[in-house]
C-alpha positions, 0 to 999 in steps of 0.5 A: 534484496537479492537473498529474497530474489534468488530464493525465489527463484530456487523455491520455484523450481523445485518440484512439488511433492510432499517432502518438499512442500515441508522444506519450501516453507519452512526455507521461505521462513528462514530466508525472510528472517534473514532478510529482515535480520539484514535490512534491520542491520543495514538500517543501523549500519547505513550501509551501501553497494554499488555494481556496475552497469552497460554504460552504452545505455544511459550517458548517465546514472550508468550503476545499480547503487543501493543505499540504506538511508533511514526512510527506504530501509526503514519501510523496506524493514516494516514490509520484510517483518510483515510478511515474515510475521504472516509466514511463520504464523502460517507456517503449519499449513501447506505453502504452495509454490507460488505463494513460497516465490512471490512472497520471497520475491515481492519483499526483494523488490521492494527492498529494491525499490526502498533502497534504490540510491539513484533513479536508475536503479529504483527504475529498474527495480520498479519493473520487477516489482510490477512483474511480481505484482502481475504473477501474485494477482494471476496465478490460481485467481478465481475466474470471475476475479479474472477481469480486476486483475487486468484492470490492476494490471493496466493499472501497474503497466501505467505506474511502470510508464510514468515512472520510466518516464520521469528517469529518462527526463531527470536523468537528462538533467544535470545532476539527474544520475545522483544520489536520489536523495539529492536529486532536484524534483520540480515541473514534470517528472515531478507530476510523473513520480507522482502519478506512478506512486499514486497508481502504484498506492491504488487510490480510489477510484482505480480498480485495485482500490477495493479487490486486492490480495494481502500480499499484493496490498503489502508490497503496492502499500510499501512500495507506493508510500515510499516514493510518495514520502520520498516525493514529499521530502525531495519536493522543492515546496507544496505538491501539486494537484492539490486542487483535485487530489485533496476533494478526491482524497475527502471524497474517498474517506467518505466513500470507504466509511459508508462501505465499511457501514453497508457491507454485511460483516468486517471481512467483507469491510476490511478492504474499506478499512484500508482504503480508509487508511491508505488515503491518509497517507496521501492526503496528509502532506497535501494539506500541510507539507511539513507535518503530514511526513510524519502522519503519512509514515504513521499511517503506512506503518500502521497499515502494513503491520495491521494486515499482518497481525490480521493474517496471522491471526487466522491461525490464532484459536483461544486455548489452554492458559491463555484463553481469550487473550490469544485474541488480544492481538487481533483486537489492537489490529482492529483498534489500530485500523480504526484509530483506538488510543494506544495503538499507532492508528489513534497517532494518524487520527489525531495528527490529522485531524490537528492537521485540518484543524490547524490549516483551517480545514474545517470541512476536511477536520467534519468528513475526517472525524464522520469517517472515522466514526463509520469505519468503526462500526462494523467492528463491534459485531466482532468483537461480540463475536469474540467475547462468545467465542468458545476456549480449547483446551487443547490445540492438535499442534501446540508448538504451532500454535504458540509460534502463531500466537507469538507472531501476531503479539509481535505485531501488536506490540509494534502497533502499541509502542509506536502508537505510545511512543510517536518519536520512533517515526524518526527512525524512518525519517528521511535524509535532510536534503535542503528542501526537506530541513522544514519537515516535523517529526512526529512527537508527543510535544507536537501531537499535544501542543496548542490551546485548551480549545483545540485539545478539546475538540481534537478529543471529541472528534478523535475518541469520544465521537467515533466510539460514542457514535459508531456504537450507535449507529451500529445498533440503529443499523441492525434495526432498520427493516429491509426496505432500507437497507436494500436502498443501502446494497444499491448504494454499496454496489453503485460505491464498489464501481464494478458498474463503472469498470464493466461499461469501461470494458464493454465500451474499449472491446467495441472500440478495439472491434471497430478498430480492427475491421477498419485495419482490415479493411485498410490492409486489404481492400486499400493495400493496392493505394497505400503502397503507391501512397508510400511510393509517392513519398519514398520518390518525393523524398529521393527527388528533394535530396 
């Protein structure tokens, strides 16, 4: 955590010049790799650190105590190695220094975060993450992206509010100041830590849902996952809210496919392609607490090392001997997104869908499998695209390029071989404290066990349906005539709720309005009767003593 803190820092202030810029980014490589070689050895070590804090403070939970237990340093590794991947694949373009501080800065905190061995020092952690969050959104935004960044803003201000709040009521309990994975989570601070991770994750409808940067997206996404899975393994039984989260959670898969449809291309798309996603994370253990640890963790590893392999693929052209391979990589980032088999998003789709199957949600396992077939669609006019895309001889920096190209296969070897091999997810399985003893871990025992019956229809509604249906429906939507599909952009736009944040803006600036001219009308025409007003109570007071 500190190594990326601190690198922060000294690459913020140094000053930019064209010499410097070379040596930024190539220290921002070189202290990620570090970082990620450290958490990986801290991951296999078990290891922990403890530093004393102002004890005047809290009566209680009075250190800033670090401990890598498999499930915080496991995503605290996936986010490092993501942003590692992206930054040495992208190592021949100029860094700027924000981008060289935040990336540092964002994986510090969330390590922080992930590592975090009470609830102090998660607390303090979380604040520095926000902080980071605050800085990578603002500095050199667009001005017309300037009004989702305040709305993300409020939006982190109230996860940190929340989260300070469910400290200060466990650390008030008895056995509050503990070791977090010990710590007792019901009534509550339980209801708090779960708002703070659910506005941390950016669920739908909340602003940062859809209009997020990649490195914003990344460290929200690990840092959200994690205390929602910690949430989930410390919980004394079912989640709460499950009887507004989970219409709320069937509603967003249904929302994110149809944009995924309606917006014009993938890029474009993308941002529902990971909502898709992200909310799987959360619906999961609110349907079954039990299995859905396992299909949350699929899903947010899923989603992290996606985006990564997404990024660095923009540096990646075919060329020389590998030809259209080089986009190989860029193909299972996609077949991962949207739940190919082979890849670890096939994995989430199919325990999901066992997961609704086997709980008797059968309107849940109808929207599931209806949205994983939309979001398929807007990724077969890439992958035409690709097949047609022109191979270079040769490349102007060839060392760059296969330093790219060897980075995004990295990736996509990581998204394969979990997808193969689904009991790796145990590598990030929590401690076991008592409540969390009946979690299952994901396996290929329970990923196919059950009746002929089941494994059928899990097969129709998990590959043949999506692809069958998504190739389609694709080919139908190109030959609709305009008429309709203008009827699709109202609907797209009425999804992307930017009607909805700018009325909530207008309706706060005239509320802010009215409340200032009544503040100055109190505080100067009425400044003569409130002062006799707190006169009069000052002497009542006096006069009762």
């Amino acid at each position: 955590m500190f190594l990326p803190l601190a690198g922060a820092l000294a690459l913020w202030l140094l000053p930019s010049n064209a010499v410097l810029m070379r040596f930024r980014r190539r220290a921002a490589a070189l202290i990620l790799g570090v970082t990620t070689l450290l958490l990986l050895v801290s991951r296999l070590a078990g290891t922990s650190a403890t530093f004393p804090f102002w004890q005047p403070l809290f009566a209680v939970g009075a250190t800033i105590e670090f401990a890598a237990d498999p499930l915080g340093s496991g995503v605290a590794l996936l986010c490092s190695l993501a942003v590692t991947i992206v930054c040495l694949a992208t190592l021949a373009r100029p860094l700027e220094r924000h981008e060289a501080a935040g990336m540092l800065w964002l994986v510090g905190a969330t390590a922080g975060v992930t590592l975090a061995a009470n609830l102090l020092t998660l607390c303090l952690a979380w604040l520095l993450l926000s902080l980071g969050l605050f800085f990578a959104d603002l500095l050199r935004a667009p001005e017309e992206g300037v009004p989702h960044i305040v709305r993300n803003s409020w939006s982190g201000l109230l996860s940190s509010a929340t989260l300070v709040a469910a400290t200060v009521a466990l650390l008030n309990r008895p056995g509050g100041g503990g070791r977090l994975v010990d710590v007792f989570v019901d009534g509550l601070p339980q209801r708090y830590l779960m708002a703070a991770a659910l506005l941390r994750l950016g669920i739908y409808p909340l602003p940062g849902s859809l209009r997020r940067n990649w490195l914003a997206y990344m460290a929200s996404l690990a840092a959200g996952a994690y205390l929602w899975l910690r949430l989930v393994a410390l919980a004394p039984g079912a989640l709460p809210w499950q009887g507004w989260l989970v219409p709320l959670g069937a509603g967003t898969l249904l929302a994110s496919g149809l944009l995924a449809v309606l917006l014009p291309d993938l890029a474009l798309a993308l941002p529902a392609l990971l909502l898709n996603g992200l909310t799987l994370v959360v619906l999961a253990p609110l349907i079954d607490r039990s299995a859905g640890m396992g299909v949350g963790l699929a899903a947010a590893a899923g989603l992290l090392l996606s985006l990564a392999v997404l990024r660095a693929d923009s540096q990646v052209r075919p060329f020389g001997a590998l030809g259209r391979w080089a986009r190989a990589p860029l193909v299972l980032a996609l077949g991962a997104l949207v739940g190919w088999p082979g890849t670890v998003g096939f994995t989430t789709h199919w325990l999901f869908l066992r997961l609704c199957a086997q709980g008797g949600r059968r309107d849940l396992l109808l929207i599931a499998a209806v949205s994983f077939l939309l979001i398929t669609v807007p990724v077969w006019p890439r992958l035409r695209y690709l097949a047609r895309e022109v191979c270079h001889a040769t490349v102007p920096s060839p060392g760059q390029a296969w330093l790219s190209v060897t980075m995004a296969m990295l990736g996509a070897v990581l998204l394969v071989t979990l997808g193969l091999t689904p009991t790796l997810g145990g590598l990030l399985w929590p401690d076991a404290p008592a409540s969390a003893r009946e979690l299952v871990a994901p396996s290929v025992v329970t990923m196919f066990s059950g009746g002929l019956v089941e494994f059928t229809t899990l097969v129709l509604v998990a590959i043949v349906f999506p692809a069958m249906g998504s190739y389609a429906l694709q080919g139908l939507w190109d030959s609709l005539p305009l008429r309709i599909t203008r009827w699709g952009d109202v609907l797209c736009t009425f999804l992307e709720l930017d009607w909805l944040y700018a009325g909530l803006d207008r309706l706060f600036e005239r509320i802010g309005r009215v409340l200032a001219r009544t503040l100055v009308a109190v505080e100067e025409g009425l400044y003569l009767g409130w002062t006799l007003l707190w006169v009069l109570v000052v002497a009542l007071y006096l006069i009762g003593h």
